[in-house]
PDBQT receptor file of N, H, CA, C and O in Angstrom, charges set to zero:
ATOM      1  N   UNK A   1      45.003-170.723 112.111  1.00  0.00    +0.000 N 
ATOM      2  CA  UNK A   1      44.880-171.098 113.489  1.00  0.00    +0.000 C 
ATOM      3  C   UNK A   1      45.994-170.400 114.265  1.00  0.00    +0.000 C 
ATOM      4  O   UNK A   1      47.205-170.456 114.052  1.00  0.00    +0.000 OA
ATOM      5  N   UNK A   2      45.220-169.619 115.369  1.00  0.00    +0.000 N 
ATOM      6  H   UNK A   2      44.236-169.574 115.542  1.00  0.00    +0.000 HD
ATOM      7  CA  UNK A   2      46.835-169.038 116.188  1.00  0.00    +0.000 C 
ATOM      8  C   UNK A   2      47.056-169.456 117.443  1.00  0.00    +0.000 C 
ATOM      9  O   UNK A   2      46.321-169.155 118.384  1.00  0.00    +0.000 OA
ATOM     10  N   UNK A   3      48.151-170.223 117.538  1.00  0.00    +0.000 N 
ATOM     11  H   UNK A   3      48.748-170.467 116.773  1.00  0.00    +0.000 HD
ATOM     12  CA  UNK A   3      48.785-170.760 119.055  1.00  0.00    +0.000 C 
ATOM     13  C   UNK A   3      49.538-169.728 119.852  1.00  0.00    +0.000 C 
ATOM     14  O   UNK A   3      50.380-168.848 119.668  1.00  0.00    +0.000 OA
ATOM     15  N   UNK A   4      49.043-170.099 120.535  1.00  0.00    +0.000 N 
ATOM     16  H   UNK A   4      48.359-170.813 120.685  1.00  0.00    +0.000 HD
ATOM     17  CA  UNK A   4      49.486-169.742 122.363  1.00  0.00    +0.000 C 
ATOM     18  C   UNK A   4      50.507-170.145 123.134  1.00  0.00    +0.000 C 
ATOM     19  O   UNK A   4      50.597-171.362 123.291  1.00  0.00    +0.000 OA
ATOM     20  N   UNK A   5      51.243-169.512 123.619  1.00  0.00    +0.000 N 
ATOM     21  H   UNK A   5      51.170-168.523 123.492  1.00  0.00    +0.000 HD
ATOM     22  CA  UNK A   5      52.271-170.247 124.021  1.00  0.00    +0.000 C 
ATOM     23  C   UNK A   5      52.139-170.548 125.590  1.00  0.00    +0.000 C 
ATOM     24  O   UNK A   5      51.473-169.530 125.779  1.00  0.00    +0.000 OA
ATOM     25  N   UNK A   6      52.217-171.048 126.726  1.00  0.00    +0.000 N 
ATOM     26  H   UNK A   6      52.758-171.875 126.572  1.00  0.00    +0.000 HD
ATOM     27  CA  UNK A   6      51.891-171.080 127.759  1.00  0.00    +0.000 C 
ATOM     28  C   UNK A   6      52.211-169.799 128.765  1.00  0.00    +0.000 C 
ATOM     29  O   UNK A   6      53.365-169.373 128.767  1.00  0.00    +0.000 OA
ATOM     30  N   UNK A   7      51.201-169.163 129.637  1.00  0.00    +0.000 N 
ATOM     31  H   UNK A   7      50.263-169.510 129.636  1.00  0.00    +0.000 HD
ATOM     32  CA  UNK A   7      51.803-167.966 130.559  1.00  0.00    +0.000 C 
ATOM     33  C   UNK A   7      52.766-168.402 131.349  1.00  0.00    +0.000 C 
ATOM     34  O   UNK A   7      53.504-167.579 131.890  1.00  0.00    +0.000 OA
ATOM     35  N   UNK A   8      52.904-169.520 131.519  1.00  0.00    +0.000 N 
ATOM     36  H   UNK A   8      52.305-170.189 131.079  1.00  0.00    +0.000 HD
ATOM     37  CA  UNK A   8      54.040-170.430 132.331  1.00  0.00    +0.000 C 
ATOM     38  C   UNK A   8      55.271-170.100 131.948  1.00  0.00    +0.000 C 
ATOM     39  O   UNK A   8      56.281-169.852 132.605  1.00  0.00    +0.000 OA
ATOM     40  N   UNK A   9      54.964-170.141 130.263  1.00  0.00    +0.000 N 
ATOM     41  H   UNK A   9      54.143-170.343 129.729  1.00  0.00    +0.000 HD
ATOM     42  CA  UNK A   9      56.612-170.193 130.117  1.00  0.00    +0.000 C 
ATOM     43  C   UNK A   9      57.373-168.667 129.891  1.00  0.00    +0.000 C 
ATOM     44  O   UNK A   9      56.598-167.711 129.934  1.00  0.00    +0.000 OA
ATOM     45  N   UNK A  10      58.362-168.457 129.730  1.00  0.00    +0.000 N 
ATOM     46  H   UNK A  10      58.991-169.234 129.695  1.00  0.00    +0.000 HD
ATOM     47  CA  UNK A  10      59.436-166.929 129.691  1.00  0.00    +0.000 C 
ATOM     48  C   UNK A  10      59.673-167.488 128.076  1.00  0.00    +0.000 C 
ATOM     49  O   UNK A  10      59.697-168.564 127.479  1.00  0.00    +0.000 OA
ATOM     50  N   UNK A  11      59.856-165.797 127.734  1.00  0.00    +0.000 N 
ATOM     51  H   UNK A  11      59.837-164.923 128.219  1.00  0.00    +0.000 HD
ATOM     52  CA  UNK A  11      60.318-165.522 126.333  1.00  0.00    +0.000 C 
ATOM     53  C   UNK A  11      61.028-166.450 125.781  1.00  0.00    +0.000 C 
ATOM     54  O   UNK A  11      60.899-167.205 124.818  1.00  0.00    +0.000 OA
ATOM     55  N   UNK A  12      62.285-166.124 127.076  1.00  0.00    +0.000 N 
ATOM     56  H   UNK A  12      62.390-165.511 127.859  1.00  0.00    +0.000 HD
ATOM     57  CA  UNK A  12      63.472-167.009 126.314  1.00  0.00    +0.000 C 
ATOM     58  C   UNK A  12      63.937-168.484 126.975  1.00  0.00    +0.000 C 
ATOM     59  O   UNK A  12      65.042-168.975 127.206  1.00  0.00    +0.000 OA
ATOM     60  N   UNK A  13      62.791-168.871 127.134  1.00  0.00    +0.000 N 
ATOM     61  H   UNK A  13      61.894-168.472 126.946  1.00  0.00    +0.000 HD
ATOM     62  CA  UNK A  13      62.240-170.515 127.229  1.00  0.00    +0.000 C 
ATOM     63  C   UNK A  13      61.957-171.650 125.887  1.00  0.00    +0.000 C 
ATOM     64  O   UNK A  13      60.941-171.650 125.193  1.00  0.00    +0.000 OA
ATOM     65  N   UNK A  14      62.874-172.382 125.772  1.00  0.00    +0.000 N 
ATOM     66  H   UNK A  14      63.699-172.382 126.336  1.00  0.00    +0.000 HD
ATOM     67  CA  UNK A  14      62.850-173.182 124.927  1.00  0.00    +0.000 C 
ATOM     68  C   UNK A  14      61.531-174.398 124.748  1.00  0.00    +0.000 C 
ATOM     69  O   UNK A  14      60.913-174.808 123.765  1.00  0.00    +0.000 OA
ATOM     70  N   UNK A  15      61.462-174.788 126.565  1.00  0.00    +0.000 N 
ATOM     71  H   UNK A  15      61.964-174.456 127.363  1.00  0.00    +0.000 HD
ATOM     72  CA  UNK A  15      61.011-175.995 126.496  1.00  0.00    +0.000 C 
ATOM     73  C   UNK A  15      59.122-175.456 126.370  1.00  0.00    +0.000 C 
ATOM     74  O   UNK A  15      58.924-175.621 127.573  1.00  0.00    +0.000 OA
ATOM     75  N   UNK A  16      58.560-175.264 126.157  1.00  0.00    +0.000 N 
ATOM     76  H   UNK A  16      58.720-175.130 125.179  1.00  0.00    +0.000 HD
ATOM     77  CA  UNK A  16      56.924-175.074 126.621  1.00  0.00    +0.000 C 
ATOM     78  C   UNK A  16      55.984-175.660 125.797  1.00  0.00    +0.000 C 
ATOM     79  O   UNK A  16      56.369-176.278 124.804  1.00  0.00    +0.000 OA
ATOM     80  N   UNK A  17      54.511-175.535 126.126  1.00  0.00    +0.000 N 
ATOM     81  H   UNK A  17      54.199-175.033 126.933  1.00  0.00    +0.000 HD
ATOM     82  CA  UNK A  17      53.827-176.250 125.092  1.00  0.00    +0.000 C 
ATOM     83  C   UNK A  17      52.766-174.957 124.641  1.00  0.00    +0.000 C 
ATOM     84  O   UNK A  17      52.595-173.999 125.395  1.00  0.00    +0.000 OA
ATOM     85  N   UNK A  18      52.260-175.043 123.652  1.00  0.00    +0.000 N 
ATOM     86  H   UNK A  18      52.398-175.821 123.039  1.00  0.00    +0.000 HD
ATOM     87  CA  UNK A  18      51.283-173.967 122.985  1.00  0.00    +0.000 C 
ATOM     88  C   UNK A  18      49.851-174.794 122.877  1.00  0.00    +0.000 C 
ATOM     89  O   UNK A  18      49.416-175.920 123.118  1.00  0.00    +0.000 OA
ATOM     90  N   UNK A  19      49.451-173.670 122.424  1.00  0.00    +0.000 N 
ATOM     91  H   UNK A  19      49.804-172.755 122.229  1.00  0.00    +0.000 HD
ATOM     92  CA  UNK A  19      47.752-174.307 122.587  1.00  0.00    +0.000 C 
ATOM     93  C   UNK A  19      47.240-173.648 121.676  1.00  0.00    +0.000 C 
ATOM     94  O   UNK A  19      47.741-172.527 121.591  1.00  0.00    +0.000 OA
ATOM     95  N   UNK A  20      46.196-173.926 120.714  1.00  0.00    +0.000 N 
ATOM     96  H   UNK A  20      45.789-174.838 120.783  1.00  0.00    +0.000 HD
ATOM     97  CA  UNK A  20      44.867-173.528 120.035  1.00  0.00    +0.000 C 
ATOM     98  C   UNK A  20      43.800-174.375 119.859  1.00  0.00    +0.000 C 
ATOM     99  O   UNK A  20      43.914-175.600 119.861  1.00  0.00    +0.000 OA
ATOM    100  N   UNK A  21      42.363-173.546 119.647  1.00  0.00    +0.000 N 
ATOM    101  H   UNK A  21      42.270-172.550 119.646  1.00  0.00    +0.000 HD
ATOM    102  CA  UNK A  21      41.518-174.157 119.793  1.00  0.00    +0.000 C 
ATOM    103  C   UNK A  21      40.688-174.033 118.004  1.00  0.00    +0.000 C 
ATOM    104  O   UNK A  21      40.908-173.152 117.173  1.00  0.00    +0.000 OA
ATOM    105  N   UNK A  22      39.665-175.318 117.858  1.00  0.00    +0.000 N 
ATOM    106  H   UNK A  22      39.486-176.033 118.533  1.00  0.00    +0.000 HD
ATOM    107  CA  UNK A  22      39.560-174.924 116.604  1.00  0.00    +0.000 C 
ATOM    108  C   UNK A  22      38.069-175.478 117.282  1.00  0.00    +0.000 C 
ATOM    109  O   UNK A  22      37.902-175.982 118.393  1.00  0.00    +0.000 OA
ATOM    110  N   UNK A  23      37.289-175.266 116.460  1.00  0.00    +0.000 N 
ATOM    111  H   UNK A  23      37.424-174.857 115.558  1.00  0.00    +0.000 HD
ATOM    112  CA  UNK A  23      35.484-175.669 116.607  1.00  0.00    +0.000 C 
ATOM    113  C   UNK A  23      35.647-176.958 117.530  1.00  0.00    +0.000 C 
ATOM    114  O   UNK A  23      35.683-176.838 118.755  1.00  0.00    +0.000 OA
ATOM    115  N   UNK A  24      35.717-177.867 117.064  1.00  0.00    +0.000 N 
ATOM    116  H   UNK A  24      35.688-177.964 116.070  1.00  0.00    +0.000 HD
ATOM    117  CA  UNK A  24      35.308-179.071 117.993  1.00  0.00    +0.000 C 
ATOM    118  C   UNK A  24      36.676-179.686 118.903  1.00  0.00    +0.000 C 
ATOM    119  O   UNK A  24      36.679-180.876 119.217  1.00  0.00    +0.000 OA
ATOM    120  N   UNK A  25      37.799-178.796 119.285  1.00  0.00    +0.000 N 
ATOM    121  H   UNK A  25      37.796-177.829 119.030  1.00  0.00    +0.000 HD
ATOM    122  CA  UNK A  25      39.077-179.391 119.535  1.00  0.00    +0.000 C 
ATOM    123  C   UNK A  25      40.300-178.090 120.711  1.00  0.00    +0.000 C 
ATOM    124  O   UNK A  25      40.782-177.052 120.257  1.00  0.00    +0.000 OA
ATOM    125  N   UNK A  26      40.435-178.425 121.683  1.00  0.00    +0.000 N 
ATOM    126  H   UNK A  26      40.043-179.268 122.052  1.00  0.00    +0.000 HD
ATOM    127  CA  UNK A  26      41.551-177.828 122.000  1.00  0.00    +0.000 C 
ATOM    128  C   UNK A  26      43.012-178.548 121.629  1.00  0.00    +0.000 C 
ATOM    129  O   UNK A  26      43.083-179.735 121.949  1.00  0.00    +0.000 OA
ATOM    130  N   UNK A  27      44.034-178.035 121.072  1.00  0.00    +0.000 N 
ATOM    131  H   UNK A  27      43.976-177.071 120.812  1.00  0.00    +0.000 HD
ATOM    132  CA  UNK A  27      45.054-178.740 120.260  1.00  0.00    +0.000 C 
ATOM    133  C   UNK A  27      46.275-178.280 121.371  1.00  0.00    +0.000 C 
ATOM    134  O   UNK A  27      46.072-177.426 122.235  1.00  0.00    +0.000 OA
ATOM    135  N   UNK A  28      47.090-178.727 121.263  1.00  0.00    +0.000 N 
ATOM    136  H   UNK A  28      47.255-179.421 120.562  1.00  0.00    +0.000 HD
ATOM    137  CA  UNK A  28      48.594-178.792 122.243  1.00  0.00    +0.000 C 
ATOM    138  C   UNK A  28      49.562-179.493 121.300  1.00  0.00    +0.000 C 
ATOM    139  O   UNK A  28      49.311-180.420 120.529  1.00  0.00    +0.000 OA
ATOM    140  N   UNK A  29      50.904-178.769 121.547  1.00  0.00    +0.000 N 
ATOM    141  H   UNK A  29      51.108-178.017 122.173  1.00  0.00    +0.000 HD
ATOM    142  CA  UNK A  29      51.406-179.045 120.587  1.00  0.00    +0.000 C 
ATOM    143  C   UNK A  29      53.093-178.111 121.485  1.00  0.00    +0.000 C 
ATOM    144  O   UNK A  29      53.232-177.142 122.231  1.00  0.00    +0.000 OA
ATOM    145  N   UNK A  30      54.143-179.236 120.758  1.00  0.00    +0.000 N 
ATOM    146  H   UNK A  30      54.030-180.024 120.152  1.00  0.00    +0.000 HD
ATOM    147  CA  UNK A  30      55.647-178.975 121.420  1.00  0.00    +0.000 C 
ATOM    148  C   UNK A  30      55.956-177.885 121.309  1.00  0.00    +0.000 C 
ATOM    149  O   UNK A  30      56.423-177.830 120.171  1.00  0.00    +0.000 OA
ATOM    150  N   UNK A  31      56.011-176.994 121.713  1.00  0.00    +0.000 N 
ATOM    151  H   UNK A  31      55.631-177.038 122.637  1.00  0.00    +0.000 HD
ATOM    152  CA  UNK A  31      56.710-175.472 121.020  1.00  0.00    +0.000 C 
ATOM    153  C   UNK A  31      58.430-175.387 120.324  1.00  0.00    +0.000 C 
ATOM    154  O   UNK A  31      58.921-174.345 119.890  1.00  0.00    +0.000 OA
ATOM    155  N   UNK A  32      59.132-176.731 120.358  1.00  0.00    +0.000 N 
ATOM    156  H   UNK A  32      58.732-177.577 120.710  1.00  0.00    +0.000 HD
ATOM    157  CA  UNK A  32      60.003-177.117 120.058  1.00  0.00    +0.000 C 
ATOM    158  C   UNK A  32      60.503-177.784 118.627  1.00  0.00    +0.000 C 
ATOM    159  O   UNK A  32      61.580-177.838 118.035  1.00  0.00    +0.000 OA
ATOM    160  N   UNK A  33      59.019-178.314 118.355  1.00  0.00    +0.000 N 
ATOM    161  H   UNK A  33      58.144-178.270 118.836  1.00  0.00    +0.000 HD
ATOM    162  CA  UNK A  33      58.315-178.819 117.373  1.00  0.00    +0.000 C 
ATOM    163  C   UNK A  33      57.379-178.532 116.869  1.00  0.00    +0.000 C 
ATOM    164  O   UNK A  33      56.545-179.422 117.032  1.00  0.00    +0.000 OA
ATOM    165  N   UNK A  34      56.982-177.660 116.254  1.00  0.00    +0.000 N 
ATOM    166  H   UNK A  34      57.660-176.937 116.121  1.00  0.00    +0.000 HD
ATOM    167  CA  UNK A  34      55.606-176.936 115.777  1.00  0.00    +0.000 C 
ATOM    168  C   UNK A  34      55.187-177.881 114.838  1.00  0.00    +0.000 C 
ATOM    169  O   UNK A  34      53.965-178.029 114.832  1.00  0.00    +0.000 OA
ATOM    170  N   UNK A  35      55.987-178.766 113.813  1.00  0.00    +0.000 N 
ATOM    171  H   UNK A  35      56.980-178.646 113.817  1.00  0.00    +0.000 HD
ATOM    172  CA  UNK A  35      55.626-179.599 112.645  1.00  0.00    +0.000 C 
ATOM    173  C   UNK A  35      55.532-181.448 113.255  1.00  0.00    +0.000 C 
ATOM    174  O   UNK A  35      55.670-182.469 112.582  1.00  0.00    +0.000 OA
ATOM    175  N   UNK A  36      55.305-181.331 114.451  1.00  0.00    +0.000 N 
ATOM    176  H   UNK A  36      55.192-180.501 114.998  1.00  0.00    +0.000 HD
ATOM    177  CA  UNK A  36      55.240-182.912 115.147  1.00  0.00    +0.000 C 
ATOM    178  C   UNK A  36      54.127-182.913 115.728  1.00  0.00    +0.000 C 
ATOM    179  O   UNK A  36      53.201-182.104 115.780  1.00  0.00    +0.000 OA
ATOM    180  N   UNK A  37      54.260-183.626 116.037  1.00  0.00    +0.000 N 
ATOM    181  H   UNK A  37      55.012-184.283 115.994  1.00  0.00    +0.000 HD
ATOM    182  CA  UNK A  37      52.712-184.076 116.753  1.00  0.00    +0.000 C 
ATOM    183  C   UNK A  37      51.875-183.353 117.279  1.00  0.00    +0.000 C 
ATOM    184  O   UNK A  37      52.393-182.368 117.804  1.00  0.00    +0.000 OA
ATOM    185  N   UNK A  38      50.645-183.415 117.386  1.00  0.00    +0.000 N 
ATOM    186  H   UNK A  38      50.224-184.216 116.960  1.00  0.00    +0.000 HD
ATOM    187  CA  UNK A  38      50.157-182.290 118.117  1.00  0.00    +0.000 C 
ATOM    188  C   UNK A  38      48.530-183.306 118.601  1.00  0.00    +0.000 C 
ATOM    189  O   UNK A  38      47.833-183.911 117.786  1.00  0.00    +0.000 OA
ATOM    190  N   UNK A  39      48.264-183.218 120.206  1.00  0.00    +0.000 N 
ATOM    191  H   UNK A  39      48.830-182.726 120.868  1.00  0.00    +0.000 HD
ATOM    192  CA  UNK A  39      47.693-184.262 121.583  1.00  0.00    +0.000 C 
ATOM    193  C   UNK A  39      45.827-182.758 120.986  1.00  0.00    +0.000 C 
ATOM    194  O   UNK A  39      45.815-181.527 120.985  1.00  0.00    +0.000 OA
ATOM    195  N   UNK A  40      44.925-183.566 120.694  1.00  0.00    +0.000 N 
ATOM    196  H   UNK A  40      44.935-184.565 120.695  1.00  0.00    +0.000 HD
ATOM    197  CA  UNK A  40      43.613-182.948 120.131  1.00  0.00    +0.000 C 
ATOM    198  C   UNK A  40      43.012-183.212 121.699  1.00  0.00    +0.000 C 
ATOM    199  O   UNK A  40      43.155-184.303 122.251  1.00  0.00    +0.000 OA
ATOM    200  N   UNK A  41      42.403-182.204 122.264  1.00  0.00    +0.000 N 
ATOM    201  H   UNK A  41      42.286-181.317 121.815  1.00  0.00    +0.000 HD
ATOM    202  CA  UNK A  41      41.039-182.801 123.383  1.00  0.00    +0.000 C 
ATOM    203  C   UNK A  41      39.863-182.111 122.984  1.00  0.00    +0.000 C 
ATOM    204  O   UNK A  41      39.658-181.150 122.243  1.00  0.00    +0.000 OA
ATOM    205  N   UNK A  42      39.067-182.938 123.749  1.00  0.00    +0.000 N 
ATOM    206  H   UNK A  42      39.234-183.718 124.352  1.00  0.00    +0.000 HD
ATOM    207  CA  UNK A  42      37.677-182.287 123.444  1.00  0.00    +0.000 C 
ATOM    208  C   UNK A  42      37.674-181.227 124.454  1.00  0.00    +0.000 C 
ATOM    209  O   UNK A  42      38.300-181.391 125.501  1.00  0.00    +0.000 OA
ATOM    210  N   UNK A  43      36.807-179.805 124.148  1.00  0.00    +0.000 N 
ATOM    211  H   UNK A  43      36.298-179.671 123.298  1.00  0.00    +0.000 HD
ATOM    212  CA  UNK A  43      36.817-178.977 124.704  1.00  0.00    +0.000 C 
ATOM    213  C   UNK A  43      36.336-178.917 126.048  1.00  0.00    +0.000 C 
ATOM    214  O   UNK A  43      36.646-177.918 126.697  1.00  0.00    +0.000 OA
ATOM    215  N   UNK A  44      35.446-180.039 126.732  1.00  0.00    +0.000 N 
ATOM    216  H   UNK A  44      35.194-180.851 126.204  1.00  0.00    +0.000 HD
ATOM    217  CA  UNK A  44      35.322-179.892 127.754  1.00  0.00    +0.000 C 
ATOM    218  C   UNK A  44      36.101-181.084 128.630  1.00  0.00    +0.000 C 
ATOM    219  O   UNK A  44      35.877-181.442 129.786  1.00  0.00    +0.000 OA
ATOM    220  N   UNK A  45      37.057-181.554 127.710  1.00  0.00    +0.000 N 
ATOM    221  H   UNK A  45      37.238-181.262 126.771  1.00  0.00    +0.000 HD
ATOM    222  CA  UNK A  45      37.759-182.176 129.246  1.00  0.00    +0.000 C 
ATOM    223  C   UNK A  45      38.760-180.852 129.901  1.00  0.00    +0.000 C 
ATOM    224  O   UNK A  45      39.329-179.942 129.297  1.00  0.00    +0.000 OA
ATOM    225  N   UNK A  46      38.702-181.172 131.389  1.00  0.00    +0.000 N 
ATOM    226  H   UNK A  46      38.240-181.911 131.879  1.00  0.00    +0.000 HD
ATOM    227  CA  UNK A  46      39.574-180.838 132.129  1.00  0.00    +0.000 C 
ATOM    228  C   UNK A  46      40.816-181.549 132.680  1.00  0.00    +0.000 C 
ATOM    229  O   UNK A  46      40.730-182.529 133.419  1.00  0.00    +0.000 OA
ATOM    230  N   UNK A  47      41.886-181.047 132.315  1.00  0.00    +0.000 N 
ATOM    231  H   UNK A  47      41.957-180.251 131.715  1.00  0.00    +0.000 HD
ATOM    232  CA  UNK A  47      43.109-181.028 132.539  1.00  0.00    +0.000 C 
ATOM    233  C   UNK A  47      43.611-180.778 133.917  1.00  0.00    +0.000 C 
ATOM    234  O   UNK A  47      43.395-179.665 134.397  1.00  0.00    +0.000 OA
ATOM    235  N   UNK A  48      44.062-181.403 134.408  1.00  0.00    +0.000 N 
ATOM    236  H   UNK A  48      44.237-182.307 134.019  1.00  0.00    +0.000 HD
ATOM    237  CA  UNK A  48      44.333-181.756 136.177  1.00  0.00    +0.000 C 
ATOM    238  C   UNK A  48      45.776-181.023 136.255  1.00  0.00    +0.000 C 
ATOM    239  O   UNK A  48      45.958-179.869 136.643  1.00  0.00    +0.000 OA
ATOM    240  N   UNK A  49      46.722-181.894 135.824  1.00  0.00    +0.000 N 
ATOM    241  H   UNK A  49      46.574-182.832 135.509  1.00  0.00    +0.000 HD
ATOM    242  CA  UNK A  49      48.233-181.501 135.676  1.00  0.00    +0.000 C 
ATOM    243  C   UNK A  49      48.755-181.719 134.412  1.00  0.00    +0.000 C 
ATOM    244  O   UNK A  49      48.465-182.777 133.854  1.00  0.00    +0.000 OA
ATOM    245  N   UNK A  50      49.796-180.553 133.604  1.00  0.00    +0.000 N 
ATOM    246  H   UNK A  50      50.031-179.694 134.058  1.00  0.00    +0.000 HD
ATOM    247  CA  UNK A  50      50.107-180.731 132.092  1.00  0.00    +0.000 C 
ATOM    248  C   UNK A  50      51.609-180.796 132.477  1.00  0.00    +0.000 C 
ATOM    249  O   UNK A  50      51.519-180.040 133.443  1.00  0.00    +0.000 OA
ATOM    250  N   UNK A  51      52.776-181.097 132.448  1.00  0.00    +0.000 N 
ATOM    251  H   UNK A  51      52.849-181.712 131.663  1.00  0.00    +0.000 HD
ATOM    252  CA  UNK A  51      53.576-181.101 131.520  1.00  0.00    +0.000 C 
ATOM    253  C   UNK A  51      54.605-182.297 130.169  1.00  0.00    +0.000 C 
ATOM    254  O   UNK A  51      54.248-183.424 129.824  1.00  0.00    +0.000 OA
ATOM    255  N   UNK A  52      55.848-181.554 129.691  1.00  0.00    +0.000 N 
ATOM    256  H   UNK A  52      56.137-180.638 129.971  1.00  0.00    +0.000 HD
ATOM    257  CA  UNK A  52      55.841-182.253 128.710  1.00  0.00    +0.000 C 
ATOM    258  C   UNK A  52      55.781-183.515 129.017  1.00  0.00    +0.000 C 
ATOM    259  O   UNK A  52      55.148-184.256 128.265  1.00  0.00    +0.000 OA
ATOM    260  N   UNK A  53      56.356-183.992 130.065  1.00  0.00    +0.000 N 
ATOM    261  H   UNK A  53      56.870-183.391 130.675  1.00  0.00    +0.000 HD
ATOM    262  CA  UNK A  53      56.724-185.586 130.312  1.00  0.00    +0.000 C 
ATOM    263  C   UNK A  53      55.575-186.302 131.045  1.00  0.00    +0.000 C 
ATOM    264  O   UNK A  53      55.733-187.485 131.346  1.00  0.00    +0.000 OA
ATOM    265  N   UNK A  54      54.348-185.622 131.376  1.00  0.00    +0.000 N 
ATOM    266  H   UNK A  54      54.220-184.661 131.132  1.00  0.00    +0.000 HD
ATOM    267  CA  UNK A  54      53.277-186.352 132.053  1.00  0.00    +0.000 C 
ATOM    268  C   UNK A  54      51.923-185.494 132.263  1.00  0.00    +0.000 C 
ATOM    269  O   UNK A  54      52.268-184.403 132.716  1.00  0.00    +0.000 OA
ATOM    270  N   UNK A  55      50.779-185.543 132.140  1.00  0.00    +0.000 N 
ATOM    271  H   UNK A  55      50.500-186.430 131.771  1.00  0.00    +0.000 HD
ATOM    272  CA  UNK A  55      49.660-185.154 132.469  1.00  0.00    +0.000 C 
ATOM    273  C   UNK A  55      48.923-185.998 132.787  1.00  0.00    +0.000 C 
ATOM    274  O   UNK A  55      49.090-187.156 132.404  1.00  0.00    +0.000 OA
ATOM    275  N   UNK A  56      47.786-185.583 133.673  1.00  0.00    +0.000 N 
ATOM    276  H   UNK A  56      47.651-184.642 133.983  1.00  0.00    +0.000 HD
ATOM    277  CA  UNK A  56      46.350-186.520 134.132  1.00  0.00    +0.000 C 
ATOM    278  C   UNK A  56      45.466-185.569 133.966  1.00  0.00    +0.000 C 
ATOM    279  O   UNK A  56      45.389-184.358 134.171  1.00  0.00    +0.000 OA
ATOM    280  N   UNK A  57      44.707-186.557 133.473  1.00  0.00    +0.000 N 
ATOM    281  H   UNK A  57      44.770-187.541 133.307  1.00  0.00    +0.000 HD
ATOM    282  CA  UNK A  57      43.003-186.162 133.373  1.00  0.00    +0.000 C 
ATOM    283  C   UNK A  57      42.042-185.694 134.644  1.00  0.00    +0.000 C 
ATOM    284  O   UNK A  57      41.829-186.574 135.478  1.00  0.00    +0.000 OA
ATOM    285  N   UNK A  58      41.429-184.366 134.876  1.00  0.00    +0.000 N 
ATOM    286  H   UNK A  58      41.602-183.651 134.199  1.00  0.00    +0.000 HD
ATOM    287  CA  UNK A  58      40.797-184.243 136.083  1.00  0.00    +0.000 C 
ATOM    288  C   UNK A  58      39.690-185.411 136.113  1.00  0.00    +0.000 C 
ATOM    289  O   UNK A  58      39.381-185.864 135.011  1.00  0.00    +0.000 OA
ATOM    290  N   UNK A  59      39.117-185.900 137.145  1.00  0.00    +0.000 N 
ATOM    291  H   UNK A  59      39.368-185.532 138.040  1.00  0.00    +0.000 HD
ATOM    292  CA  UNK A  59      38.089-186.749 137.592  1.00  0.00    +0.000 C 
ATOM    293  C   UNK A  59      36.677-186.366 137.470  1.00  0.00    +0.000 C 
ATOM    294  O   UNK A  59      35.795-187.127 137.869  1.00  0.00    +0.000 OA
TER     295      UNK A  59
């Protein structure tokens, strides 16, 4: 599986989140923490606002 790191974030940016997608799942996951947790959505929800400390679900 290969993650993504956000276009948001700069090289030499610590804080960001990564992304991959697998058949039934878009995955997100700490870039700080690659071996912790990692937030599964289904591929067609839409994502309103992401970051680390808060996101909402579009309507």
């Amino acid at each position: 599986m290969a993650w993504r790191r956000s276009s948001y974030s700069g090289a030499d940016t610590p804080s960001c989140i990564e992304v991959a997608t697998v058949p039934d799942s878009i995955l997100v996951r700490d870039s700080k923490n690659p071996d912790g947790p990692r937030l599964a959505l289904a591929p067609t929800t839409r994502v309103k606002t992401f970051s680390p400390t808060y996101w909402t679900l579009a309507a």
